[in-house]
C-alpha positions as CSV (number, residue, x, y, z in Angstrom):
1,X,-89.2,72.8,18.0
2,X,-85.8,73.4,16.7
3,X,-84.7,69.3,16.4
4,X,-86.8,67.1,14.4
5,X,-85.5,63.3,14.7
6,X,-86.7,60.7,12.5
7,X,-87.4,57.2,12.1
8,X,-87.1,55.9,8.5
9,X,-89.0,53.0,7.7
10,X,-92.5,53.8,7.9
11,X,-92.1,57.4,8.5
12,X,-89.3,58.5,5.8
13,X,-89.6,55.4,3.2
14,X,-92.6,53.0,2.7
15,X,-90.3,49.8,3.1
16,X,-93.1,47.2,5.2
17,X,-93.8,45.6,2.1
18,X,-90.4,44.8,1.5
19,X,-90.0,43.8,4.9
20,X,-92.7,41.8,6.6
21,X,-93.6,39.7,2.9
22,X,-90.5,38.3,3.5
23,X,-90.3,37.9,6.5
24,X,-93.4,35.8,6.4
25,X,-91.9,33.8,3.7
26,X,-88.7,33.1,5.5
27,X,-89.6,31.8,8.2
28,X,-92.1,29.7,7.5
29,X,-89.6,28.1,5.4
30,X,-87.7,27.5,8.7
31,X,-91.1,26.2,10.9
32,X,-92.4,29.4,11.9
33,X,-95.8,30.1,11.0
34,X,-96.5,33.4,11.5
35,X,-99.5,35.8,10.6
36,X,-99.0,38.6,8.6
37,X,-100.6,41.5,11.3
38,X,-98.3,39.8,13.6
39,X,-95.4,40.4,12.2
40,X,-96.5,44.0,11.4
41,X,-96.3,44.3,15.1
42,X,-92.3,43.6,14.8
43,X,-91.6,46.5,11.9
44,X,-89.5,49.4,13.8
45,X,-87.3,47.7,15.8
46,X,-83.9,46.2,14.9
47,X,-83.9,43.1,12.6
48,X,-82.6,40.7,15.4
49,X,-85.1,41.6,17.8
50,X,-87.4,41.3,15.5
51,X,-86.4,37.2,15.0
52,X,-86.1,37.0,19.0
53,X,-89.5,38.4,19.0
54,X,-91.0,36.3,16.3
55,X,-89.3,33.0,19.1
56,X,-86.9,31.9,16.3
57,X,-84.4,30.3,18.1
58,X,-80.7,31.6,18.9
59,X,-78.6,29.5,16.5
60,X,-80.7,30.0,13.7
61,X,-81.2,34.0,14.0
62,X,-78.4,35.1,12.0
63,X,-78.7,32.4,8.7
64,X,-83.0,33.4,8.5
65,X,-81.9,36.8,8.9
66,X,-79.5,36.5,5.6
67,X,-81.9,34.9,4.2
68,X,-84.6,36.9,4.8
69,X,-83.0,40.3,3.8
70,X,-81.7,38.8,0.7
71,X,-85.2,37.3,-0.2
72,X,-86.4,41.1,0.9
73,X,-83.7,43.1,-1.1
74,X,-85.4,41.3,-4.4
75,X,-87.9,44.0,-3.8
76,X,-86.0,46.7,-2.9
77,X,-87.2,48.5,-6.5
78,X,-91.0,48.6,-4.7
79,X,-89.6,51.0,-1.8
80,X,-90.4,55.0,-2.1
81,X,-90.4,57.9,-0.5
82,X,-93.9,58.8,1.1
83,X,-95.3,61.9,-0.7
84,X,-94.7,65.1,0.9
85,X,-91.2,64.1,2.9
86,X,-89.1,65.5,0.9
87,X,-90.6,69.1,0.2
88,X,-91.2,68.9,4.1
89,X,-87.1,68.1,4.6
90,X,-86.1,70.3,2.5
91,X,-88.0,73.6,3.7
92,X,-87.3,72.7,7.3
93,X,-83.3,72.3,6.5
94,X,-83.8,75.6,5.0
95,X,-84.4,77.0,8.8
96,X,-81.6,78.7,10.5
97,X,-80.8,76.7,13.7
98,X,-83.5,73.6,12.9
99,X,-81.5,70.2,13.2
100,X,-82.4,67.5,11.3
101,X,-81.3,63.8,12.7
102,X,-81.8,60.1,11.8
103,X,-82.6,57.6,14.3
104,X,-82.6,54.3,12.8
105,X,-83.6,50.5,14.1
106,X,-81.2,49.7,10.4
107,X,-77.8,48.1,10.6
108,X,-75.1,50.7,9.2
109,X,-74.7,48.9,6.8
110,X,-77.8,48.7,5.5
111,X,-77.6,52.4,6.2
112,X,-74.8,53.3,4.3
113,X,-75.0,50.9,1.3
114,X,-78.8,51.0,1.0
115,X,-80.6,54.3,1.7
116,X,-77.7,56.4,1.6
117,X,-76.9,56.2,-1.6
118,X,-80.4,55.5,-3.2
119,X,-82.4,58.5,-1.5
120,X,-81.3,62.1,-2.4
121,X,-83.4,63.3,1.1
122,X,-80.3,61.8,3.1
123,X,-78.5,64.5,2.3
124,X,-80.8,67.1,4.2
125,X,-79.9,65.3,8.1
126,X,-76.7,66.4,9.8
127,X,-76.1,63.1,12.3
128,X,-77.9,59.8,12.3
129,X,-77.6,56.5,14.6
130,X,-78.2,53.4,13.3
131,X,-78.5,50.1,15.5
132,X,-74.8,49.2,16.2
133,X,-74.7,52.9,18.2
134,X,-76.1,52.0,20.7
135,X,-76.2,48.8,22.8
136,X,-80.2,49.2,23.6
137,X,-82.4,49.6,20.8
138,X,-85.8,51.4,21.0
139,X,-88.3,50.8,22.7
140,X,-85.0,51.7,25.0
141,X,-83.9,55.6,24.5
142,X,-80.4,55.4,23.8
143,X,-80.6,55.5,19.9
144,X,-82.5,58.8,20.6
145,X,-80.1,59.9,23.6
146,X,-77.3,59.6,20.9
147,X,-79.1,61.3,18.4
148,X,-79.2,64.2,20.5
149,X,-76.3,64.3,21.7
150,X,-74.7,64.5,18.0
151,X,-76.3,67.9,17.8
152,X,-76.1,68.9,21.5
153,X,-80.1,69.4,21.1
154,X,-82.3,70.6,24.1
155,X,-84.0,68.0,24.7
156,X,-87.6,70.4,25.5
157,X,-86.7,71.8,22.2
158,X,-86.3,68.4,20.4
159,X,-88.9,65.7,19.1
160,X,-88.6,62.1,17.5
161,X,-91.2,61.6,14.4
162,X,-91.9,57.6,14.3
163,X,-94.9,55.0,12.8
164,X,-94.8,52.6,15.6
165,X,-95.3,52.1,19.7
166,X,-91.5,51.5,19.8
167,X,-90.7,54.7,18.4
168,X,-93.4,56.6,20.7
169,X,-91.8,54.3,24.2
170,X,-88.7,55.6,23.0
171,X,-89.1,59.4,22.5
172,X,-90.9,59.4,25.9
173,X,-88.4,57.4,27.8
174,X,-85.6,59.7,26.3
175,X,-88.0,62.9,27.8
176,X,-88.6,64.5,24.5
177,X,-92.1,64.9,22.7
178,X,-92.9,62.4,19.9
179,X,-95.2,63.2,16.6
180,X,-96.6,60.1,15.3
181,X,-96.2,59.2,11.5
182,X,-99.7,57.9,10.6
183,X,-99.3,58.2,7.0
184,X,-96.8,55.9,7.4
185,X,-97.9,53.7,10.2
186,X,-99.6,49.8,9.9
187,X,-100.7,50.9,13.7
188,X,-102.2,53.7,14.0
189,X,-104.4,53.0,16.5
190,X,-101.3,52.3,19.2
191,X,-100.0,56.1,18.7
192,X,-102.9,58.0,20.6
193,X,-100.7,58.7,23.3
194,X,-98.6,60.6,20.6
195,X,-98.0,64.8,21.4
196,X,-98.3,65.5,18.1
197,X,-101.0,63.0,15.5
198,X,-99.2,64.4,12.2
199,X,-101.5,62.9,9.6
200,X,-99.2,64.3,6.9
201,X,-95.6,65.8,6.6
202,X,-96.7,69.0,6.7
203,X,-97.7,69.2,9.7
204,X,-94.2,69.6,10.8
205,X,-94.3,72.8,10.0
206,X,-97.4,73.9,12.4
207,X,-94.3,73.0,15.2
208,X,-91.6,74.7,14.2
């Protein structure tokens, strides 16, 4: 594999306690009762499908989803790296002709203001997407398609790493092989149909 393209919550950062805690909180303060596993089943994809998902209704999408990210950015401090990413980043950058490429469900801004700037492994990816790239969002392909197509990748030389059945639907509707995250992933046991079960970061470098 020469082009290794990554989701980032769950499979770069551990952010689903940031998330999904408040997400919980949020909107049952709005009427919607929601159980925790449920909403586990939401983390990966873009944080308005995630409302639409979780049935909140249309006009109130955008005020929960203020709310909710400001009652979630209160724990941003709790949100690390997961062990072994970055020595994995850094040795596969290191690789003449390996391309390294975001794929993100995040806003840009979100992107640009929050992980950007706070995690030093950023600096090792030459391209990323983030959700307003693309109109369709995973479990579409386009984010992936565009990721791609930022590094003019082959795509039978190229594969998506991802911790959910979003990201797996994705990589295989955009005809590339996916490696699933699983020390990152809440579901696990929704990845068998993965090409690659990488149980740690490492095992990245077993494809290259």
């Amino acid at each position: 594999m020469k082009n290794f393209i990554f989701d980032v919550d769950g499979t770069l950062i551990d952010t689903i306690g940031m998330y999904i805690p408040a997400l919980q909180t949020t909107l049952a303060k709005h009427g919607y009762e929601r159980k925790y596993t449920d909403l586990t089943k939401l983390f990966g994809i873009t944080a308005l499908d995630a409302l639409r998902d979780a049935g909140v209704k249309s006009d109130e999408i955008q005020p929960i989803f203020k709310e909710w990210f400001t009652l979630a950015y209160q724990n941003d401090d709790k949100v690390s790296v997961f062990d072994g990413i970055e020595e994995i980043l850094s040795q596969l950058y290191a690789i003449p002709d390996i391309k390294l490429v975001i794929a993100t469900s995040k806003t840009e801004d979100e992107f640009v203001n929050e992980f950007l700037p706070k995690f030093s492994i950023a600096n090792y990816f030459d391209a990323y997407v983030t959700a307003g790239d693309t109109k369709k969002h995973k479990p579409e392909p386009d984010p992936i398609l565009a990721g791609l197509k930022k590094v003019n990748a082959n795509p039978d030389e190229s594969m998506y790493i991802g911790d959910t059945i979003s990201d797996l639907t994705a990589a295989h509707a955009a005809g590339i092989k996916f490696g699933s995250a699983l020390w990152g992933s809440a579901q696990p046991e929704n990845l068998g149909k993965a090409d690659f079960p990488l149980k740690q970061p490492r095992d990245l470098m077993k494809l290259v």
